[in-house]
C-alpha positions in Angstrom: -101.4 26.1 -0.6 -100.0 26.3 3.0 -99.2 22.7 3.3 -96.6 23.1 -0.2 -95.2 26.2 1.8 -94.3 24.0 4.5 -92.7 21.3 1.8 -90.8 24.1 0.2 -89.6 25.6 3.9 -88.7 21.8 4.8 -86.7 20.9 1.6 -84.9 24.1 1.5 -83.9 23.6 5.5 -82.8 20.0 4.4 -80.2 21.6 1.6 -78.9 24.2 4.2 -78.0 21.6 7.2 -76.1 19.2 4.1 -74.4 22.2 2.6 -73.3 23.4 5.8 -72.1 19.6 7.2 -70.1 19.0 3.7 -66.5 19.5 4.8 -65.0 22.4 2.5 -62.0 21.6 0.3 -58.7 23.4 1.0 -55.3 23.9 -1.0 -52.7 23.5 1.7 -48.9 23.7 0.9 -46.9 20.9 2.2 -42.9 20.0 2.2 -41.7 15.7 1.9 -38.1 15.2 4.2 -35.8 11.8 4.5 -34.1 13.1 7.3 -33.6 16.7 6.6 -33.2 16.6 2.7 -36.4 18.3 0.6 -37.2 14.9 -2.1 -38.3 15.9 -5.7 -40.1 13.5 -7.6 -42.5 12.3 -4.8 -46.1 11.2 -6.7 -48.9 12.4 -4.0 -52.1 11.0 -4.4 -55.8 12.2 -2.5 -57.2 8.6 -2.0 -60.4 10.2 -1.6 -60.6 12.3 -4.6 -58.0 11.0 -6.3 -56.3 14.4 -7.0 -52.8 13.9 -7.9 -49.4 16.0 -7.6 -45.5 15.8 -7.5 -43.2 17.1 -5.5 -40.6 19.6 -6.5 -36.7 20.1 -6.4 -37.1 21.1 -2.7 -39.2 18.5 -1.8 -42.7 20.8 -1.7 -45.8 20.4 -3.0 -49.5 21.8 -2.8 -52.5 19.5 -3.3 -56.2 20.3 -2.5 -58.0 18.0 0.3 -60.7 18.3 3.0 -60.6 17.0 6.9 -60.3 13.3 6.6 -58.7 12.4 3.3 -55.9 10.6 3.0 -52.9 11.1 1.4 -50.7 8.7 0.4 -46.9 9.6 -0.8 -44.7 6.9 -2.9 -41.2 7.0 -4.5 -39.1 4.1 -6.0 -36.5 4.2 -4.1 -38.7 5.3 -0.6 -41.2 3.5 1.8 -44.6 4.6 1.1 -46.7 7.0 3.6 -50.0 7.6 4.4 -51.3 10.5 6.1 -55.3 11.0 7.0 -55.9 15.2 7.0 -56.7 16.5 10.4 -58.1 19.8 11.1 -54.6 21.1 12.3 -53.2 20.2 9.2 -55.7 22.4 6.8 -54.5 25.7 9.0 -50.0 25.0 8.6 -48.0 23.4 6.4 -47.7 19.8 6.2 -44.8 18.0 6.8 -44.3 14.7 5.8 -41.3 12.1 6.4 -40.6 9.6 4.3 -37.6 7.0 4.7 -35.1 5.3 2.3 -35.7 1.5 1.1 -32.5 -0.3 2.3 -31.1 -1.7 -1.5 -27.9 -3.7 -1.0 -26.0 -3.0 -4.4 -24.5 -6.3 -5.8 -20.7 -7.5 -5.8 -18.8 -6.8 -9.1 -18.2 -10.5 -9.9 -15.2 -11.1 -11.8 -15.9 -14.7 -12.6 -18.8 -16.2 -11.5 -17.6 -19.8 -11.5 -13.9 -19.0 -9.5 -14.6 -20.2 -5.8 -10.8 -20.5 -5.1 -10.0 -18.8 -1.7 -7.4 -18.8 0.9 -10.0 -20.0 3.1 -11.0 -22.6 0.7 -7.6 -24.2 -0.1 -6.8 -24.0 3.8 -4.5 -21.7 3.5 -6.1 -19.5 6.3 -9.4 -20.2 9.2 -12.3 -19.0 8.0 -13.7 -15.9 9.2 -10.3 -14.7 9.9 -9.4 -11.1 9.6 -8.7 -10.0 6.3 -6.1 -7.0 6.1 -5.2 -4.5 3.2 -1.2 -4.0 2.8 -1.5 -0.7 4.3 -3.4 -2.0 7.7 -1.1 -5.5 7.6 2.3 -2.8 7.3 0.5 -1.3 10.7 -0.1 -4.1 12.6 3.5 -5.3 11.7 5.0 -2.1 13.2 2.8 -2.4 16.6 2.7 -5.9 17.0 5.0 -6.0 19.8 5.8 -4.0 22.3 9.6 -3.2 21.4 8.4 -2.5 17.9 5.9 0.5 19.4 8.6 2.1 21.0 11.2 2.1 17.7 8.4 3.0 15.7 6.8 5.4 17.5 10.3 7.3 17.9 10.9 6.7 14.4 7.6 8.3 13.3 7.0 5.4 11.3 3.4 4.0 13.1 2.0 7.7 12.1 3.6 7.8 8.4 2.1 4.2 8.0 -1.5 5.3 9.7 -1.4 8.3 7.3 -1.1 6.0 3.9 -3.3 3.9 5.7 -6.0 6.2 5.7 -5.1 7.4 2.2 -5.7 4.0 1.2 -9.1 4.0 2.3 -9.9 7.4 1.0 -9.0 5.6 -3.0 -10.8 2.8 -2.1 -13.8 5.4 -1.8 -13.2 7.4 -4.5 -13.5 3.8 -6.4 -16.5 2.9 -5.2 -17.8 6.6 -6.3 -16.9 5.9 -9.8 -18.7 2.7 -9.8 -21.5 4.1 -8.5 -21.9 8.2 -10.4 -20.6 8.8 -13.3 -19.4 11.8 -15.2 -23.1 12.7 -16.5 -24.4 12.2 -12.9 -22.6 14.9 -11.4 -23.3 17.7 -14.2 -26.5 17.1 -15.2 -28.1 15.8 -12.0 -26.0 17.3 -9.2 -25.2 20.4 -11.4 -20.9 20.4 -10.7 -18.9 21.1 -13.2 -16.4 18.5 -15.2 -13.6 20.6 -13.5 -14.9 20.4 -10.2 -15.9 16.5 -10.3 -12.8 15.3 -8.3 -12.7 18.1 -5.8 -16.3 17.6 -5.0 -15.4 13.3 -4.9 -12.9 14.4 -2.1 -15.2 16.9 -0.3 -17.5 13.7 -0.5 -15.4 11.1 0.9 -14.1 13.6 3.8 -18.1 13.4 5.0 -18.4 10.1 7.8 -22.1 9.6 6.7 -21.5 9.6 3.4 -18.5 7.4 3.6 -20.7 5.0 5.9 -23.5 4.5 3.2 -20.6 3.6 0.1 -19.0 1.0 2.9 -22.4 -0.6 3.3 -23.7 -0.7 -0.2 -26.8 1.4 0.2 -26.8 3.3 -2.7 -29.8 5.0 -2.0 -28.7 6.7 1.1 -25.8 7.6 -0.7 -27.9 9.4 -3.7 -29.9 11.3 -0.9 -26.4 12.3 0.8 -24.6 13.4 -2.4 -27.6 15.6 -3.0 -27.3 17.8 -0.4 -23.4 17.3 -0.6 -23.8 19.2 -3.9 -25.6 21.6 -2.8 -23.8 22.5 -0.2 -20.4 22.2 -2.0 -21.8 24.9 -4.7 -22.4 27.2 -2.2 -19.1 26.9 -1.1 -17.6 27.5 -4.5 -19.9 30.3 -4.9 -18.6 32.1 -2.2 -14.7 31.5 -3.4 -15.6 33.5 -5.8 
């Protein structure tokens, strides 16, 4: 009779010790970034418990894990992350960074089978310089050194820099209609039809932005013109 005492005193001091050294699962609240922008649509996954979630419109989430899982965070257009749970990160908010996948769009081909260039006929080197009618009307009115001085006293240089720069903002405003269209910006981006071309020039007027449309990444320029919108609505909601 003693000696199954002992048993039972021993089995139930076995259960305590596991019980007690089985880490305890915790909801934590967490927030995914590409640079400072909150990303919705983020599928979360606990590797170890396989627990799954999404992230919302502001990029946060809540998902429940325990010390040592890890959590791994995909998106189509984004570079995958994986993040092992520490004890620090069960007692604040985690926050994870994720980074765009670099997509170079494709050329709008005209015809696929025209190779005929001024470089390939000989007309001009290759690899030389290739200027728009607005930049070629600049460097014809600075080229020399008597044409700076008449032009610059004319005003000319400046009135041919300003339709030069006009020139490049249409050549962005392009490249935005090839890129959103009209459905994009209301349903997604939530501006109105009115408000579509006011919101393309408050676009184009933002260096980043302008910097992703010049080099083709088109997912950089979906993460900008996210938090364009956003901020652009607040500044209509304040004109009010």
């Amino acid at each position: 009779m003693k000696t199954n005492k002992i048993l039972l005193f021993l089995l139930f001091l076995t259960a305590e010790i596991a019980f007690c050294q089985t880490p305890l699962l915790k909801e934590i609240l967490g927030q995914v970034l590409e640079q400072s922008t909150g990303i919705e649509g983020v599928n979360i996954i606990n590797n170890t418990t396989q627990i799954t979630t999404v992230s919302d419109a502001n990029g946060m989430f809540s998902i429940v894990v325990k010390e040592g899982d890890v959590l791994v965070f995909s998106s189509v257009n984004l570079e995958p992350v994986k993040r092992r749970i520490t004890t620090e990160d069960l007692s604040k908010n985690l926050v994870v960074k994720m980074t765009a996948k670099e997509i170079e769009l494709k050329e709008v081909v005209v015809n696929e089978n025209s190779n005929i260039t001024a470089e390939n006929l000989g007309i001009i080197p290759y690899g030389q310089k290739k200027y728009t009618p607005a930049e070629r009307k600049l460097y014809t009115a600075t080229s020399t050194s008597v044409d700076k001085l008449l032009n610059k006293i004319s005003g000319r240089t400046a009135m041919l820099k300003k339709e030069m720069k006009v020139e490049e903002k249409e050549t962005l405003f392009r490249k935005m209609e090839y890129l959103f269209d009209e459905n994009y910006y209301t349903e997604r981006l939530k501006i109105s039809a009115e408000d579509i071309k006011g919101f393309q020039l408050y676009c184009i007027e933002d260096a980043e932005f302008a910097v992703s449309l010049n080099t083709k990444n088109k997912t950089m320029s979906m993460f900008l013109i996210t938090d364009l919108a956003r901020k652009y609505l607040i500044i209509l909601e304040n004109e009010k």
